[in-house]
N, C-alpha and C positions, 0 to 999 in steps of 0.2 A: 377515918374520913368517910364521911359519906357519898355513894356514888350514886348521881344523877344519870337517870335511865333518858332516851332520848326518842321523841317521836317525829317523823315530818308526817303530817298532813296535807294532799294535794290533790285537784281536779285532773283527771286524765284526757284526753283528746284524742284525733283519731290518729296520733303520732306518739308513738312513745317516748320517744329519745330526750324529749324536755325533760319530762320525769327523772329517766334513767341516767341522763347526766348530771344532774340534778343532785342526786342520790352522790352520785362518784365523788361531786364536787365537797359535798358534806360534808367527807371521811379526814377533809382538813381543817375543819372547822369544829365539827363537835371536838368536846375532850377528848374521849376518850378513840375517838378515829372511829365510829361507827355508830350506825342507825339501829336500837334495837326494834324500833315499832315502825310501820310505814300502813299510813290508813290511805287507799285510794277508795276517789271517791267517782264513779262514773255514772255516766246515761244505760239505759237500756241498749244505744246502737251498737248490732254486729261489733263494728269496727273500734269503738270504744272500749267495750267489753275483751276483746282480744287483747288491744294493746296493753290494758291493764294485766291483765291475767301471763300475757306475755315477761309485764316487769314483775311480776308476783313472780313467777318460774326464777324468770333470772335472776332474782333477788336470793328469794332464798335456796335456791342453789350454787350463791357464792359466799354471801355475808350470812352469820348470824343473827337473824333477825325476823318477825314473824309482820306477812304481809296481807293486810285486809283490806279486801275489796267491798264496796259500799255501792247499790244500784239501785240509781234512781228509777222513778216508776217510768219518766218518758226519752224520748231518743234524741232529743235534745234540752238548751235551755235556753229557751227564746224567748219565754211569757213570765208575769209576776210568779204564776202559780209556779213555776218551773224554780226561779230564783228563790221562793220562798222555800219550797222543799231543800232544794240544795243547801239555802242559809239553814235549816233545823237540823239535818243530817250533817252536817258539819259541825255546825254548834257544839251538838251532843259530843261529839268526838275530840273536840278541841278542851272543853270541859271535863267530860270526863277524863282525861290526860293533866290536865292541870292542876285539878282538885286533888289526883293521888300524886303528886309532887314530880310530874313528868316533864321535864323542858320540849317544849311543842316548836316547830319549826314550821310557818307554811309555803307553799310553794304560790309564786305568781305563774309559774310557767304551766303550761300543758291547758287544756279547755277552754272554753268560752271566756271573753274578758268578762261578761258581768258572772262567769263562778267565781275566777279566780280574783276579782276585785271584792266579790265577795269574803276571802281569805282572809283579805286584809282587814277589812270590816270585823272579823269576828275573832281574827286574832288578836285585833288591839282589844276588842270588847272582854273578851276572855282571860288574856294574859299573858297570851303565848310570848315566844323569847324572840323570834327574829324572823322576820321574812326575806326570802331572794329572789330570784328571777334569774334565769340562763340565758343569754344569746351566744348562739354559734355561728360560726361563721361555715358558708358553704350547704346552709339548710337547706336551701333549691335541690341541691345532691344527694342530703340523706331523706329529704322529703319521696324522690324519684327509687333512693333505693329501699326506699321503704316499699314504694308502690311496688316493684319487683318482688322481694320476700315475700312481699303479701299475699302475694297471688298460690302460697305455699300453703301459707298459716289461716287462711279463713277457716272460721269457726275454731279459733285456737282453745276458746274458754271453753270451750264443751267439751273437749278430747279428752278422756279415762288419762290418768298422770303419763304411765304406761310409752301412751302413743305422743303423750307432749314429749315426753324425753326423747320420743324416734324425731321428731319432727326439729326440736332444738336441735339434737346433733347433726341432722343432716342439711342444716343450713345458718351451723353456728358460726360461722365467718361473717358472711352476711349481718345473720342476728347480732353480733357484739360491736361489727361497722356501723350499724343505727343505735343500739344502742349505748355504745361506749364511743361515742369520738373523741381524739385526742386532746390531750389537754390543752395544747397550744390553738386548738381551735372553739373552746370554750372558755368564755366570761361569763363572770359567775356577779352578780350584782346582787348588792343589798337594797333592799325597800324597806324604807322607818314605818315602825309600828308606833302608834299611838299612847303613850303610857297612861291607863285607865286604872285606875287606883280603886280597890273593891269598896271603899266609901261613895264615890261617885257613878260606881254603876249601883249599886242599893239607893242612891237618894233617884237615878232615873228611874230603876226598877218601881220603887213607891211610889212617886210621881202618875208613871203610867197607870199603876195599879189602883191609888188613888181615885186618876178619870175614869178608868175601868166601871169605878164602883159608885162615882159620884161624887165620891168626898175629896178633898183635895184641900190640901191646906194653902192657907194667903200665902206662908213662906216658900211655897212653891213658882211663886208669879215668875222668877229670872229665867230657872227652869223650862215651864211651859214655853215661854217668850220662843223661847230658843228651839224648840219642839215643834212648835206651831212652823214656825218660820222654815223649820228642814221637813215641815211634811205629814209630821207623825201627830199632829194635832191639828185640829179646826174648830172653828164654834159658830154653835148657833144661838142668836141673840146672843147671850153670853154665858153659856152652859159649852164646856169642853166635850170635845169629843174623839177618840181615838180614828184617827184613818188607818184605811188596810198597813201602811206602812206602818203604825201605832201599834194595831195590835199584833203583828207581825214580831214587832221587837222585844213586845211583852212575849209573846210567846217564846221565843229567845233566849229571855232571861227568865221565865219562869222553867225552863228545859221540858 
């Protein structure tokens, strides 16, 4: 029998606990009870940076499983440019996990809605296997005790291993209250993924690639129709032409 290796892919925020519950909730869902890959993907901010690196620590210092941190170049994502990076650097991640026969999981919880709506975007594009979303109940409370630990842990990502492990142990009570809450106080929700069949993203891919280049076949007209109408195409007179959202996608699928 062959065993399928398992990755979540997810945005981080300036709270970890969506993540890291996230994570908990999983270990009943995958087969085999366990995450072996976790790609987080964050801003440049302190505060992001931390939390992630925070769930990197706590990760693999319980589970099996190897945790990579992914940092975008600015401290939020609030612009196209922001969104577009986030959508590449995801991409690639999500793809490369897929192509080597890895079941991809994404996360709607933790960052910005348009990252993590992103997710879903390029999960369904890609292949990935499921996406969830956490709500907890009592977040006002671990939001506040986060605020509190924090005040312990700034600059967590920077600290030599060494002095991360003084700082985890001396305020692992705390750290495992934000980031492990009880199961009774977490719902764990599925979001449908899109099912994108590798023939249909090949007939977008060419399509775009086609206007890219000029040439574009007639049997393209349903296609564009539908292109044009979400964005990713405009014309002038009646020559196509890729919008930033256009070539944005090609870029995407060309990885």
């Amino acid at each position: 029998m062959v065993v399928r290796l398992e990755c979540l892919v997810a945005g981080v925020g300036l709270q970890p606990s969506p993540i890291s519950a996230l994570i908990d909730c999983l270990a009943s869902i995958v087969p085999r009870g366990k995450l072996d890959f976790v790609e987080l993907i964050a801003t440049s901010s302190e505060r992001c940076l931390d939390s992630a690196y925070l769930i990197k620590f706590d990760v693999e210092g319980r589970l099996d499983a190897r945790v990579n941190v992914h940092v975008l170049s600015g401290e939020d994502v609030k612009s196209f440019e922001d969104v577009a990076e986030f959508l590449k650097v995801s991409g690639r991640i999500i793809r490369y996990y897929v192509e080597r026969g890895v079941d991809v999981y994404v996360s709607v919880s933790g960052g910005r809605k348009d990252s993590v709506s992103s997710l879903i975007f390029l999960g369904s594009l890609f292949g990935a296997k499921r996406a969830f979303h956490i709500i907890t109940e009592g977040i006002s409370y671990l939001n506040e005790l986060w605020f509190q630990v924090y005040q312990h842990l700034k600059g967590f990502h920077r600290f030599p291993q060494e002095e991360k492990q003084q700082k985890y142990n001396a305020y692992k009570d705390l750290i495992n209250e934000v980031l492990h809450p009880s199961k009774e106080a977490v719902n764990l929700v599925e979001v449908p993924l899109l099912p994108v069949t590798n023939s249909f993203r090949k007939n977008i891919h060419n399509v775009l690639k086609g206007i890219s280049s000029g040439e574009v076949s007639t049997k393209s007209e349903e296609i564009i129709s539908v292109l044009r109408k979400m964005g990713y195409v405009e014309f002038k007179e009646k020559t196509a032409f890729l919008t930033r959202l256009g070539k944005l996608l090609l870029d995407l699928l060309e990885g």
